[in-house]
Backbone bond lengths (Angstrom), bond angles and torsions (degrees), N, CA, C in turn:
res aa  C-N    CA-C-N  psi(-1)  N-CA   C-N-CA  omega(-1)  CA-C   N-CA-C  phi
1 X - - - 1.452 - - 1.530 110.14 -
2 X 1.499 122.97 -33.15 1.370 118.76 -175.27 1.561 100.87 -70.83
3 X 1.104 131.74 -50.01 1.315 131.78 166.42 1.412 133.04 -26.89
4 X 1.321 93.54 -57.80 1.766 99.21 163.87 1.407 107.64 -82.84
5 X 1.194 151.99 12.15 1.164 141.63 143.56 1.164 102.27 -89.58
6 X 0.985 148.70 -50.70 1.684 133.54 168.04 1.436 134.64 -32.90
7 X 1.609 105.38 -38.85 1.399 129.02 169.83 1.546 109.38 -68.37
8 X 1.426 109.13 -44.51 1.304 107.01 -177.90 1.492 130.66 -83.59
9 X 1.551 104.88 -7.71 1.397 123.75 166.59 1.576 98.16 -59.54
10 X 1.607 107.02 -92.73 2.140 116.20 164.39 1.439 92.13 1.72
11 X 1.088 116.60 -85.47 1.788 130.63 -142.75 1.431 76.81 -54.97
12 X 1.320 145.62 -79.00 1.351 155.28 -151.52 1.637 103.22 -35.15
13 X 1.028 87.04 -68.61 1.734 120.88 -174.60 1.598 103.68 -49.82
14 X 1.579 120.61 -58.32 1.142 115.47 -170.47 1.655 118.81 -69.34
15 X 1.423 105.50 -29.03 1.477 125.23 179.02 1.559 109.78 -54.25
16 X 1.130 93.50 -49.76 1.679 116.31 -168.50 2.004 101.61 -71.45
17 X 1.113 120.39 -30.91 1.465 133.51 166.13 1.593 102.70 -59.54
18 X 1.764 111.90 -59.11 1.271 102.80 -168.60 1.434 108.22 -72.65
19 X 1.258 133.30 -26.19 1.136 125.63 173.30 1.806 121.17 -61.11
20 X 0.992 105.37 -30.40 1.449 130.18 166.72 1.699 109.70 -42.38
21 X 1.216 83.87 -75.98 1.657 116.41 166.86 2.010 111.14 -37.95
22 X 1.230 113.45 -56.31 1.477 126.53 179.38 1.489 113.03 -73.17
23 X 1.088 124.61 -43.78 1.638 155.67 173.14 1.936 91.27 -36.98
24 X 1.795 108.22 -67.79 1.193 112.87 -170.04 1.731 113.02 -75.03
25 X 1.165 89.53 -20.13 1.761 84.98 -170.38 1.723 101.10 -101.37
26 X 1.485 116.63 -9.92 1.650 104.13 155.83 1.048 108.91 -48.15
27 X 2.027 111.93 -63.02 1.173 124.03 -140.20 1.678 122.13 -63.51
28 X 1.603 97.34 -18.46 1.379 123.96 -175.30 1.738 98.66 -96.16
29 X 0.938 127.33 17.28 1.659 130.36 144.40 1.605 88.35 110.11
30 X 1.561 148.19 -17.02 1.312 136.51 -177.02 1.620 124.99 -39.77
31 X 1.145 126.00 101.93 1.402 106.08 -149.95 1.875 103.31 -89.42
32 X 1.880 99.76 -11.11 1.615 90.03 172.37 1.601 107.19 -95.16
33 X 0.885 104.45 6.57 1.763 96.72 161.42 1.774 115.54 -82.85
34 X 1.211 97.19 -45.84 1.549 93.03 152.24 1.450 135.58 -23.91
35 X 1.265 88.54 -66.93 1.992 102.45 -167.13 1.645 101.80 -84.91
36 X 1.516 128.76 -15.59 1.730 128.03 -179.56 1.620 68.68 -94.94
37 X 1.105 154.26 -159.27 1.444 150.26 -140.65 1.467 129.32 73.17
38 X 1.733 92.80 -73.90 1.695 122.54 154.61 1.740 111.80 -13.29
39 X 1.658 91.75 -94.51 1.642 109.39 -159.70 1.411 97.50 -61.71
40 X 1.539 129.98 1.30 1.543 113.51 -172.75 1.203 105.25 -97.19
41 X 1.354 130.25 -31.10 1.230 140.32 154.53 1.337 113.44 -37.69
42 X 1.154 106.50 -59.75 1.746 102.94 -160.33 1.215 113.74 -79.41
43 X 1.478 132.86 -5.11 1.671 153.48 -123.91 1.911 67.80 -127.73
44 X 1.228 108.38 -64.10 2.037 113.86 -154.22 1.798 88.21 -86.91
45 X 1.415 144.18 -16.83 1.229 126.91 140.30 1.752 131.91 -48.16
46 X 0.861 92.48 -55.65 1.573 111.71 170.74 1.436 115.50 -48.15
47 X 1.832 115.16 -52.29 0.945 91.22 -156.32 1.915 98.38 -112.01
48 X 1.468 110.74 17.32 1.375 128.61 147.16 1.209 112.84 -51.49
49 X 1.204 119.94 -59.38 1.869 125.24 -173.93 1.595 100.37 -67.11
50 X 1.482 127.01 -37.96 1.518 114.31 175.77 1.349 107.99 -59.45
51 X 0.823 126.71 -31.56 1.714 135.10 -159.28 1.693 85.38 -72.27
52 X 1.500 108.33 -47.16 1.504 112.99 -157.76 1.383 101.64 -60.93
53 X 1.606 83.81 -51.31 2.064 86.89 179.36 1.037 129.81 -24.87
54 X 1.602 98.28 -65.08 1.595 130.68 -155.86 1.412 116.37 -66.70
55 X 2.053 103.62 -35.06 1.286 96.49 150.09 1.736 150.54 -74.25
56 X 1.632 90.89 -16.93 1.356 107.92 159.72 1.230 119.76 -29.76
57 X 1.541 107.16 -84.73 1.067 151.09 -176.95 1.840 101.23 -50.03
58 X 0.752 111.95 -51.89 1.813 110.06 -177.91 1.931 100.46 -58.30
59 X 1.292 117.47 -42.80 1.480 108.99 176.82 1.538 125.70 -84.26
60 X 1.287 103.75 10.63 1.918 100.94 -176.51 1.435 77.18 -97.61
C-alpha cells in the first residue's frame, strides 16, 4: 500500500507541474493549452483521493 501511495503522490505531483505548465501557456493566449488543462485536473483529482485512500487505509 505505501507503494501505491508513493506512485500516486509522482502522478499527483507531475500532473500538478503539467498543469502549471498549461496555466502559463493559456495565459499567454495558447488556446490548446487551454482545452489539455481539463484532463490534467481531473487525472491530479483522482489521483489526490488515492493518496487520500491509501492513507486511510494505511491507519485502520
Amino acid at each position: 500500500m505505501v507503494l501505491t501511495k508513493m506512485v500516486l503522490i509522482v502522478v499527483m505531483l507531475a500532473t500538478i507541474a503539467f498543469e502549471e505548465t498549461h496555466f502559463r501557456e493559456s495565459a499567454a493566449g495558447h488556446p490548446a493549452a487551454a482545452r489539455n488543462s481539463k484532463p490534467g485536473g481531473i487525472v491530479a483529482g483522482v489521483a489526490f483521493l488515492g493518496v487520500l485512500f491509501a492513507a486511510v487505509r494505511a491507519f485502520k
